[in-house]
N, C-alpha and C positions, 0 to 999 in steps of 0.2 A: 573338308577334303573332297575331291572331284577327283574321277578316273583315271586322270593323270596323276596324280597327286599318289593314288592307288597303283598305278603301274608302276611310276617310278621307286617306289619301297619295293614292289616286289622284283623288278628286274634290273634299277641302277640306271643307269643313261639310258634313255630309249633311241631306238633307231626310226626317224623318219624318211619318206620314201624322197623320190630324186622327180625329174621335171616329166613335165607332163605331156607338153607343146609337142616336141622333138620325137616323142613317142606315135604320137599320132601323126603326122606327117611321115612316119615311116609307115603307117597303115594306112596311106591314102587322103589323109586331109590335106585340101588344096590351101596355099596361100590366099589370105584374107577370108578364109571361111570360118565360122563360128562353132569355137569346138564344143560349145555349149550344145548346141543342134543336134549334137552324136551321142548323145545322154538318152536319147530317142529313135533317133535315125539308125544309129550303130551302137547299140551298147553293148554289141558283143564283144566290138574291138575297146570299148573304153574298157571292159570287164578286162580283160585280155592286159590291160596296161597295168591295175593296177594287182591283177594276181603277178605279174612277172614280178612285180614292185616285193607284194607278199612272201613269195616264193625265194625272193633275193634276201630278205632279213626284216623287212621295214616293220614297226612297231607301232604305226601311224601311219595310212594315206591319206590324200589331201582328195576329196573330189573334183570333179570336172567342171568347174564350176566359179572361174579365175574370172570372168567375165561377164558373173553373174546379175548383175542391176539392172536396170531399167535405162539407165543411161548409157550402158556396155551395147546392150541388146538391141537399144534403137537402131545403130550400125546397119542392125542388119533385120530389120522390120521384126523384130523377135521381141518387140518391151512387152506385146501385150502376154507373153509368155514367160514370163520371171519364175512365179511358182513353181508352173508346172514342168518347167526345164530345172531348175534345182531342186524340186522334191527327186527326178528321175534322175538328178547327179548324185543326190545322197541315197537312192533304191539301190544302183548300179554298185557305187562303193560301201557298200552292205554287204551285199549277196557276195561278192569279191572279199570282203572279212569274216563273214560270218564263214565262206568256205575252208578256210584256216585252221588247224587245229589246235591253235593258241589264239588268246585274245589279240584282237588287231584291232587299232580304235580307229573310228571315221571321223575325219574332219573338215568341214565343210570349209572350203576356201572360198574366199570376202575379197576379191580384191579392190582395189581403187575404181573411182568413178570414172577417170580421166576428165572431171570437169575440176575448176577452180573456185574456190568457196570467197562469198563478198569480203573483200571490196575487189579484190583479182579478177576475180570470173564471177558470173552472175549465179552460181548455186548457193543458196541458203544451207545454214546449220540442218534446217525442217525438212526443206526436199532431200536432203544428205541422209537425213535419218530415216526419211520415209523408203528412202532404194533400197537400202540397207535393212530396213522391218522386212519387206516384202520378199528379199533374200532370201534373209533368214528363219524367214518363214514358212519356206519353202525347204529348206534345208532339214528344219527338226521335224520336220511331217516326213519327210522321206527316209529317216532314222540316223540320221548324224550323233555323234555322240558327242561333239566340241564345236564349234563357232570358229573358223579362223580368219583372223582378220589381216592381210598379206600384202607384202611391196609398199607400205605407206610414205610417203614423205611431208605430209601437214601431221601435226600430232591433234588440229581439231579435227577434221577428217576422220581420223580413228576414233576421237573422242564422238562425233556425231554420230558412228557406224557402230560403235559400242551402245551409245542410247537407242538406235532401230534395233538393235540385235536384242536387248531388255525388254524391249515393250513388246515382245512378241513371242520371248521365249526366256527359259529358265536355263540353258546348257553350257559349263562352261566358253569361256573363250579365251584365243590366244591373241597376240597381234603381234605382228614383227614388222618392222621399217626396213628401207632398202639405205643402205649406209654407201657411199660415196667419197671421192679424194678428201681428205682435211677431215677424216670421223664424221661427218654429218650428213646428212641428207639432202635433198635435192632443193628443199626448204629451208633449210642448215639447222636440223635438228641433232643435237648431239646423242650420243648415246645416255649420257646422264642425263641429259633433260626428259628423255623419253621414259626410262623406267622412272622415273618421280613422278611424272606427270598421269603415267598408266599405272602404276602403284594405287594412285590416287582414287583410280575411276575404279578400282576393286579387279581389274583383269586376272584373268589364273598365271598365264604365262607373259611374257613379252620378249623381242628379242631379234635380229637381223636373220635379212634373207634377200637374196639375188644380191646388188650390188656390185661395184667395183672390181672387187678381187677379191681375193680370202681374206689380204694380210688387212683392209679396211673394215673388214664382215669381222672378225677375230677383235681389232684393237676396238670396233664399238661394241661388241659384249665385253670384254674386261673392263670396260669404261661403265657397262652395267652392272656386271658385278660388286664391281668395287663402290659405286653408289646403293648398290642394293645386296645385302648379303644372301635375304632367305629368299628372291622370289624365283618361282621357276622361270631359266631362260630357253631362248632355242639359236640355237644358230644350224639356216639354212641356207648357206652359201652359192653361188655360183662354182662350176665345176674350173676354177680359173680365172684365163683373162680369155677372150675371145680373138682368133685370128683370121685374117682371110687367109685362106688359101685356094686361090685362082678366084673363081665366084661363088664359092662355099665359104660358109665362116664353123669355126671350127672351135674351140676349148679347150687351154693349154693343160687342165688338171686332168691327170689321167687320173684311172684306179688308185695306183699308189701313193698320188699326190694327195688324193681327199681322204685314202686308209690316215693317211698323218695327219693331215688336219682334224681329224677324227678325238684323235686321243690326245692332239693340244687340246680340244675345246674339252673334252672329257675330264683334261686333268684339269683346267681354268673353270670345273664347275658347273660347266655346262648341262643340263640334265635330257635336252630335247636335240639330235644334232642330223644333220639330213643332208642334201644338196640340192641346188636349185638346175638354171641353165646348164646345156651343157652337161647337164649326167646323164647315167643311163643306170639299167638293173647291174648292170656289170660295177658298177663303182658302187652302188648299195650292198653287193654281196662283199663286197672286199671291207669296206667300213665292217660290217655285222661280225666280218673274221677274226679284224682288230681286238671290236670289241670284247666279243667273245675270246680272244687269247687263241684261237687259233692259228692264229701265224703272228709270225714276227710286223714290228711295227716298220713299214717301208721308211729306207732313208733318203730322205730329198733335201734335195739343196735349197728349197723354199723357206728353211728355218729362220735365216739371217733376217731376209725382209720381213719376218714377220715379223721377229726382235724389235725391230726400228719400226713397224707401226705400231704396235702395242705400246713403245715409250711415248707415241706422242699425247694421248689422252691427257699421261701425266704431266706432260710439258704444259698443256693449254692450265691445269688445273694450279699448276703452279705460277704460271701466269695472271690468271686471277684473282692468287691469292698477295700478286704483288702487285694487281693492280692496272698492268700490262695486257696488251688484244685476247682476247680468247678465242684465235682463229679466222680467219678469211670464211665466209659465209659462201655459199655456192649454192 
């Protein structure tokens, strides 16, 4: 049993927090600058994002920390600084949970390299896991309470950042892939290949986050579930689809739209459910309401498409089980 595993018995669905990006760029962070750097620079405003997060419902925040590797960091002349900027991601979202009057778990967010592992791109399984030790290294010295490993699209990738994350630390971990048109991933990972594959390597949690849209984010967790009964899932969606409007891009899920996808995921099983892009504290407070029963469940006309992606999982499976394509790869 791990913390999670503990919180869910005692609370039922947890509520995780919404994005991160979008927050701080209302506090000043310029385009192309490295939000890792304000872990330090500013952690008053990072503190600031994730008590708003706190304060909204969340049951879980994610550190500052999406960009945290060696090869994220070289960007921007920062590798030789990995530790000591995600030990000060996970100090900052500490002090912001421990101020809480309920337990509020910290979770250190892992995300992608942006390099490509051999024969694609020239990153080793080794260097893969060594960016990823170094992280997470830095993470559990700064008091994180979970490992999360976030936006995936190789499932060795994950599997390599699962291994740095082991050799350097004991603390649960989660991992979610970013799910895409056709249920899969950017690598064309399915939703059922992933929980088996992560099942396998012992993970606490696994599960989608960012991604396409809801109704893609929704049909690859029931595509996990139904390959996996007992393992804890998450789904942390995008707030939508993303729109321009003029030279702003914008997020069609309001408040209302993710209070309901809230309590699909909720009744499909789901035990960890949050939003990614595109949200804010405002659409975390209104999830928390749902949940909690305090208001009625918003009615959107987003139910229908979600119908028709949820059936397709079972189309591909039925597919394969006559033998027929198992989907267009993307």
């Amino acid at each position: 049993m791990t913390i999670l595993h503990d919180l869910i018995e005692e609370r039922g669905a947890l509520l995780i927090d919404g994005a991160m990006g979008t927050e701080l760029f209302s506090r000043g962070l310029e385009s192309g600058g490295a939000p890792e750097l304000w872990n330090v620079e500013h952690p008053d405003r990072v503190a600031a994002v994730h008590t708003d997060y706190v304060n909204a419902g969340s049951d879980i925040i994610l550190t500052n920390s999406f960009g945290g590797t060696g090869f994220r960091l070289k960007l921007h002349q920062a590798d030789d600084r990995v530790i000591e900027l995600n030990e000060a991601a996970a100090q900052v979202g500490r002090e912001a949970a421990d101020a809480s009057d309920r337990k509020v778990i910290v979770a250190g967010s892992m995300g992608p390299t942006g390099e490509l592992l051999e024969p694609m791109g020239s990153m080793t399984p080794e260097t893969c896991a060594a960016a990823f030790a170094e992280q997470a290294k830095g993470l559990d010295a700064g008091g994180a309470d979970v490992l999360w490993i976030e936006t995936m699209s190789h499932l060795d990738e994950v599997a390599s950042a699962v291994e740095g994350a082991r050799s350097v630390s004991n603390l649960p971990i989660c991992a979610t892939l970013s799910y895409d048109t056709a249920g899969r991933t950017m690598m064309g990972v399915t939703g059922e290949e992933a929980v088996i594959r992560l099942a396998e390597l012992g993970v606490d949690a696994v599960g989608a986050n960012c991604g396409n849209n809801l109704a893609d984010t929704e049909a690859a967790l029931h595509e996990m579930r139904a390959a996996n009964a007992d393992i804890i899932l998450v789904s942390k969606a995008n707030a939508g689809m993303p729109e321009w409007v003029g030279a702003e891009l914008h997020y069609s899920g309001s408040p209302e739209v993710m209070a309901a996808h809230t309590i699909r995921q909720r009744d499909a099983g789901i035990q960890i459910i949050g939003a990614c892009c595109g949200s804010a504290p405002r659409h975390i407070a209104m999830m928390r309401q749902v949940l909690d029963g305090e208001i009625e469940v918003p009615e959107v006309e987003f139910e229908v498409a979600v119908k028709r992606a949820v059936a397709k999982p079972r189309e591909r499976r039925s597919a394969r089980r006559r033998g027929g394509p198992a989907g267009a790869s993307y």
